[in-house]
VEXTOR-580468 format. One record per residue (C-alpha): x, y, z; residue in three letters. Coordinates in Angstrom, 2 decimals, always signed. Last residue first. Layout:
% VEXTOR-580468
        px        py        pz   residu
         X         Y         Z      ALA
...
END
This chain:
% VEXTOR-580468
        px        py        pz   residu
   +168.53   +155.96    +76.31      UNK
   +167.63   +155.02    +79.67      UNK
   +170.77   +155.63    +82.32      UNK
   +170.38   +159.31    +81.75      UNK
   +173.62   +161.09    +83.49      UNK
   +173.66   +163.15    +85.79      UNK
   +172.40   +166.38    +88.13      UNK
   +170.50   +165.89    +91.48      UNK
   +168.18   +166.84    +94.01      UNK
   +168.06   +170.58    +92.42      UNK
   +165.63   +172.48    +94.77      UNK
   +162.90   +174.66    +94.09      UNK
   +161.85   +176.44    +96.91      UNK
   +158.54   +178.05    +96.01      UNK
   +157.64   +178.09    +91.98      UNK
   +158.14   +180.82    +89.39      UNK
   +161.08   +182.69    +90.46      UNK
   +163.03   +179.37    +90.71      UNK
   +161.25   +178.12    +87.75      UNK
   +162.93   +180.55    +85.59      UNK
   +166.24   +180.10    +86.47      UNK
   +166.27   +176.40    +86.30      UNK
   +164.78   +176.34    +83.11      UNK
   +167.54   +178.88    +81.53      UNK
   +169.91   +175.91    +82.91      UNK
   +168.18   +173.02    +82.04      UNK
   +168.11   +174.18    +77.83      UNK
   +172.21   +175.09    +78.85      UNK
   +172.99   +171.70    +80.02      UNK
   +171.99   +170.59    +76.75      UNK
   +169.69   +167.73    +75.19      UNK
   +167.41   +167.33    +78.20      UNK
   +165.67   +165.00    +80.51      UNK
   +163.35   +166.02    +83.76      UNK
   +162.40   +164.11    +86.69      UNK
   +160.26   +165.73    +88.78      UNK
   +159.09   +165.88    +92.58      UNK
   +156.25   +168.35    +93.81      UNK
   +155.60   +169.24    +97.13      UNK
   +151.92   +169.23    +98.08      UNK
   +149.81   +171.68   +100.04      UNK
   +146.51   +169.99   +101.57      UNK
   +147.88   +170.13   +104.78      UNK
   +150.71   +172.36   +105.36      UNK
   +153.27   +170.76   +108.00      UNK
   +153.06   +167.62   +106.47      UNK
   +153.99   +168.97   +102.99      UNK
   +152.16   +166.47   +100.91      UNK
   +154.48   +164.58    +98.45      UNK
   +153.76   +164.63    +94.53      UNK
   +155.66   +162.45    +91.95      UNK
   +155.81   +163.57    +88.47      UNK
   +158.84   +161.27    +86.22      UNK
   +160.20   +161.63    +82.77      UNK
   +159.23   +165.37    +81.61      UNK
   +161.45   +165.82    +78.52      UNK
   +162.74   +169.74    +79.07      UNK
   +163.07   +172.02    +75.87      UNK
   +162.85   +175.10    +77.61      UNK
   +159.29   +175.83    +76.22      UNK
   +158.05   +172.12    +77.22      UNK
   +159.76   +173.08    +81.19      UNK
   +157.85   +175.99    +81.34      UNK
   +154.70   +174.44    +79.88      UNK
   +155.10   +171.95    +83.14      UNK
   +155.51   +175.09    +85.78      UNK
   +152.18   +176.77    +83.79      UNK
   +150.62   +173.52    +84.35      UNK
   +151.46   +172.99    +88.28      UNK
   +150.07   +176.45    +88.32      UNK
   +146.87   +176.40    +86.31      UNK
   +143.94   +177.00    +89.31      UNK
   +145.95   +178.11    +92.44      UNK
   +148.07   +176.81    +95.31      UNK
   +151.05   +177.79    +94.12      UNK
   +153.78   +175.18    +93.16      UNK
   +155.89   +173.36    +95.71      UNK
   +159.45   +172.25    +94.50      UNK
   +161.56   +169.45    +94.03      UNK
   +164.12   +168.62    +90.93      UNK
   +165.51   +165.38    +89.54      UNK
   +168.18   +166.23    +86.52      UNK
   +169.07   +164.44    +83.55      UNK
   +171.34   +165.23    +80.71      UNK
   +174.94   +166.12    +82.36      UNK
   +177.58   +164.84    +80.07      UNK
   +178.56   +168.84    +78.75      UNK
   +178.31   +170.06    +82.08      UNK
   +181.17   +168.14    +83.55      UNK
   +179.90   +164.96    +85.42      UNK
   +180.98   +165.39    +89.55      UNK
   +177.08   +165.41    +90.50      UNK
   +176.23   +166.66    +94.16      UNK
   +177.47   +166.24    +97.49      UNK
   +176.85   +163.84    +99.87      UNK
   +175.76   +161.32    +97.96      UNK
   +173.36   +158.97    +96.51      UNK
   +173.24   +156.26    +93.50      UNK
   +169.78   +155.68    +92.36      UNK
   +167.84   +152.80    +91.10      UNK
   +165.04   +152.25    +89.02      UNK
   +163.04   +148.55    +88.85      UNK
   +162.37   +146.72    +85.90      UNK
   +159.78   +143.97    +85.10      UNK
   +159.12   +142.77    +81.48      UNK
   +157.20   +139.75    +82.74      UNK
   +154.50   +141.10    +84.35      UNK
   +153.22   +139.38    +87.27      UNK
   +156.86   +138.69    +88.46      UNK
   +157.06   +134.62    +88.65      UNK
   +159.97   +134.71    +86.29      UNK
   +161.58   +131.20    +87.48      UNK
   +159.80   +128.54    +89.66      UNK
   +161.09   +126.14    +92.03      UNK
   +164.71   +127.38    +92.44      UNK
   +166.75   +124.86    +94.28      UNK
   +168.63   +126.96    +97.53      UNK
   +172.39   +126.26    +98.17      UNK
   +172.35   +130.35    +99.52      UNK
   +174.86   +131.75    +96.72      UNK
   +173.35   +130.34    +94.06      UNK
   +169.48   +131.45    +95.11      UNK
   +170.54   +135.17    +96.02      UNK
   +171.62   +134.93    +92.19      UNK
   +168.28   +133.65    +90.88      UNK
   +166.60   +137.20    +92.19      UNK
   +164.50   +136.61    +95.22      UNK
   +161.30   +134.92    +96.53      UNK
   +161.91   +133.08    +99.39      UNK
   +160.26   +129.19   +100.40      UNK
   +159.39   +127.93   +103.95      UNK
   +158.30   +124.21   +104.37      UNK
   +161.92   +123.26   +105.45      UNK
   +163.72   +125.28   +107.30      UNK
   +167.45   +124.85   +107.18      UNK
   +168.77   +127.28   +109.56      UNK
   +171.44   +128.61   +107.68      UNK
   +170.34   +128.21   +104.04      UNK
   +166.26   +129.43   +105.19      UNK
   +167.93   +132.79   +106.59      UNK
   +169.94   +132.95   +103.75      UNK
   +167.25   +133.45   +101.11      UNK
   +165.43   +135.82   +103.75      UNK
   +168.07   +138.07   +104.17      UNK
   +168.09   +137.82    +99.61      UNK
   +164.28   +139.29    +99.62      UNK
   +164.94   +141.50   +102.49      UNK
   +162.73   +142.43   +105.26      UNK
   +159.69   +140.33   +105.79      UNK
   +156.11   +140.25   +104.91      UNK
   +154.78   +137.38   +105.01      UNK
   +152.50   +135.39   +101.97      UNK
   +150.64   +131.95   +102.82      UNK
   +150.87   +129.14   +100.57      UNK
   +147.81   +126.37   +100.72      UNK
   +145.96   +129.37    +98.09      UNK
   +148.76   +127.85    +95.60      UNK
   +147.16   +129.31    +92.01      UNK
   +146.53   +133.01    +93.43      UNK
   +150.55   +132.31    +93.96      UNK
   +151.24   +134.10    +90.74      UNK
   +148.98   +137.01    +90.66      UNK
   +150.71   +138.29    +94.34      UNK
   +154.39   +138.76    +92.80      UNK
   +154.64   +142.15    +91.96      UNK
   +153.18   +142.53    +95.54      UNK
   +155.36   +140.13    +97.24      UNK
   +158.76   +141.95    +95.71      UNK
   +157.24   +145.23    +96.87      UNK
   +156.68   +143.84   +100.79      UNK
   +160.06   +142.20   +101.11      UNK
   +159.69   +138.31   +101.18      UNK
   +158.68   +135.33   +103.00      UNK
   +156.91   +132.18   +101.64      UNK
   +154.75   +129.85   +103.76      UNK
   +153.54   +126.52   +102.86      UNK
   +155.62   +124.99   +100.78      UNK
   +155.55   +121.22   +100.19      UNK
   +153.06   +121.83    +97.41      UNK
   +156.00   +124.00    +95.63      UNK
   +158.00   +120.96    +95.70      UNK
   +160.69   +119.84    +98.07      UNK
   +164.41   +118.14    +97.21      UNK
   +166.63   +121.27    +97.62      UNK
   +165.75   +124.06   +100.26      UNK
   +163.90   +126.64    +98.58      UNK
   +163.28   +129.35    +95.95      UNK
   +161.06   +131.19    +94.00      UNK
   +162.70   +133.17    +91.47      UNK
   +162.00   +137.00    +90.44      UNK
   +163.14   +138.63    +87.41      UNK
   +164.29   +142.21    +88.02      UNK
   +165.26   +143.51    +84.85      UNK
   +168.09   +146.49    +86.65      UNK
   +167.87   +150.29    +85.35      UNK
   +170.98   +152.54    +86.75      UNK
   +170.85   +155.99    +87.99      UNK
   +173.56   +158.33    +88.83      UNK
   +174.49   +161.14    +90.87      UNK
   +171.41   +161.99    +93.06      UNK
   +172.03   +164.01    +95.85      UNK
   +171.38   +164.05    +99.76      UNK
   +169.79   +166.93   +101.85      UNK
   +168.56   +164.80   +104.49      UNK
   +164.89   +165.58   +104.26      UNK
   +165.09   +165.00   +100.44      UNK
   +166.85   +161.76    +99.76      UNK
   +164.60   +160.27   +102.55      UNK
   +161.24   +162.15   +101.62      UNK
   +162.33   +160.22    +97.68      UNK
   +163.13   +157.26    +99.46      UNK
   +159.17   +157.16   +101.04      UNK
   +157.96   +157.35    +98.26      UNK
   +159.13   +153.90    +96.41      UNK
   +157.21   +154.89    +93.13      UNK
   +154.96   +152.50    +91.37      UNK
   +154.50   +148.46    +91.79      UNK
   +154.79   +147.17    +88.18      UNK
   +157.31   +149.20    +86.34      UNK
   +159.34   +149.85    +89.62      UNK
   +160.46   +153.00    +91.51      UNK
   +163.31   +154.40    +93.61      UNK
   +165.17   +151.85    +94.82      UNK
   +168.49   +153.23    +97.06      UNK
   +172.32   +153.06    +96.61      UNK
   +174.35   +154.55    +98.63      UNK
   +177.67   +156.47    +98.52      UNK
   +181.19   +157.27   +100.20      UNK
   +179.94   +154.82   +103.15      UNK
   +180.76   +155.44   +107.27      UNK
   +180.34   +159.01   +106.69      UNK
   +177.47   +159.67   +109.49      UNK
   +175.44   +160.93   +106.32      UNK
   +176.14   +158.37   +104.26      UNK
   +175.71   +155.10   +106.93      UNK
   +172.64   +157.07   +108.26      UNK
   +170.86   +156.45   +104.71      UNK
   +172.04   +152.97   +104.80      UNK
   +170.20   +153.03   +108.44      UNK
   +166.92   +154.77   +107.38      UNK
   +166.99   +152.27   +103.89      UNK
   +166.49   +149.26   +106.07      UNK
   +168.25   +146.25   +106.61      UNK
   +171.57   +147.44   +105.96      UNK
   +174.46   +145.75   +104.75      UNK
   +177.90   +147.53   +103.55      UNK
   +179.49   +147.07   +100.75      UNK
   +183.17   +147.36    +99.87      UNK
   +183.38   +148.37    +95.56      UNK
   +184.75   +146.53    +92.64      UNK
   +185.60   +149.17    +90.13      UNK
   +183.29   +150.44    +87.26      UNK
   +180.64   +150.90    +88.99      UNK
   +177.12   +150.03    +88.38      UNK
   +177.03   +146.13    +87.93      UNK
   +178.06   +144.99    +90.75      UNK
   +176.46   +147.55    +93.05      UNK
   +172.94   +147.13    +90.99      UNK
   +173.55   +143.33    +91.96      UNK
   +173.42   +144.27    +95.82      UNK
   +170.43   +146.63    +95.58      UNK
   +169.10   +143.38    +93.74      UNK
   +169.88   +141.37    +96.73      UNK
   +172.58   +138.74    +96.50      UNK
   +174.62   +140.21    +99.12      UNK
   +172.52   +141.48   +102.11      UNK
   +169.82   +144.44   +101.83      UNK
   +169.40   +148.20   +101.47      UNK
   +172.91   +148.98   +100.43      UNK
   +175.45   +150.83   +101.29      UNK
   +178.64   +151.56    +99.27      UNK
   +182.70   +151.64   +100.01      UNK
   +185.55   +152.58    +97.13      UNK
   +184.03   +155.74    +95.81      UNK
   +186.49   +158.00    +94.26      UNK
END
């Protein structure tokens, strides 16, 4: 049972919305700034699960979370697929040519950057949170200084909303994971996506004979990520995503590819949040 979840950001963040809408019983959250310390919150016990971004349609793969889920020997349960429309927002009664600075976390500013090519007067800061920043503007009432975050952040901090949807694509959605300790609780029989890791040999055709491997077992190939192995340069860890139709199709792969490739480890087991 999971009654107490981390998440990277303050209430009204998208991590925070994911929460909502992921579980099936209200659960406690607990803030974190950064992913290192909600991370640290699951391994020190202090949550029963986190929940981290992974990748988004527009910006790519979150890499460092993947070296994060990895180095501490954490496990994917669950996924969950969240349209992340992003607002601009400030205190009531200005217009965006009163703004002149606008705060954000570094991936929300990015899928953003096409829209304020129109205001060059604005200039774009990194900052933490997209919802921290929301409140930070509420409590100390700064004028001038506008946040872009999702339109709830913007109900719960009094703040007007000056433009809706300002994502440079408009279909924009963002994958997120749920984390624990141990692995997947889901019988067998519900089980139809897995996330692997492992390095393949460092010769013409391997990663391809690994990928045929999975084709002849019947594996959908949803994600490829690659890592370098810090200790080996030029050596690369690979990271997968793989669908299937029955446990047992993952299963035979499994046992091949752990001949086949060099420490292949099973990150997670669950259920395929995009059917």
């Amino acid at each position: 049972m999971i009654h107490t979840v981390a998440i990277q950001g303050i209430k009204g963040s998208f991590h925070h919305i994911v929460s909502q809408q992921f579980f099936e019983k209200p659960v406690d959250v607990i803030e974190c700034l950064t992913f290192d310390r909600v991370v640290e919150s699951l391994i020190s016990k202090e949550s029963d699960a986190v929940i981290m971004a992974l990748e988004n349609s527009i910006a790519g793969s979150i890499i460092p979370n993947y070296a994060l889920i990895d180095n501490h020997n954490l496990h994917i349960v669950g996924e969950h697929y969240l349209d992340i429309q992003h607002c601009l927002m400030a205190l009531p009664n200005q217009t965006i040519e009163d703004i002149q600075e606008v705060y954000s976390h570094p991936m929300a500013l990015l899928q953003c950057k096409e829209f304020f090519k129109d205001y060059p007067h604005i200039k774009l800061v990194e900052d933490k949170d997209t919802a921290e920043v929301a409140e930070r503007i509420h409590n100390n009432q700064l004028k001038h200084i506008g946040a872009i975050a999702s339109a709830y952040a913007a109900e719960i901090f009094e703040l007007d909303i000056l433009a809706h949807s300002i994502q440079s694509i408009k279909h924009n959605e963002t994958r997120f994971v749920v984390v624990k300790r141990t692995n997947s609780e889901y019988p067998e029989a519900e089980i139809n996506k897995a996330s692997l890791k492992f390095v393949a040999d460092h010769k013409r055709g391997s990663l391809a004979t690994v990928l045929n491997v999975m084709s002849d077992c019947k594996l959908n190939l949803t994600k490829i990520q690659s890592l370098p192995i810090i200790e080996t340069p030029w050596k690369y860890a690979f990271f997968v995503d793989v669908t299937f139709e029955t446990y047992q199709d993952f299963a035979k792969a499994k046992s091949i590819l752990n001949i086949m490739t060099q420490g292949l480890k099973i990150l997670g087991e669950y259920k395929n949040a995009k059917l």
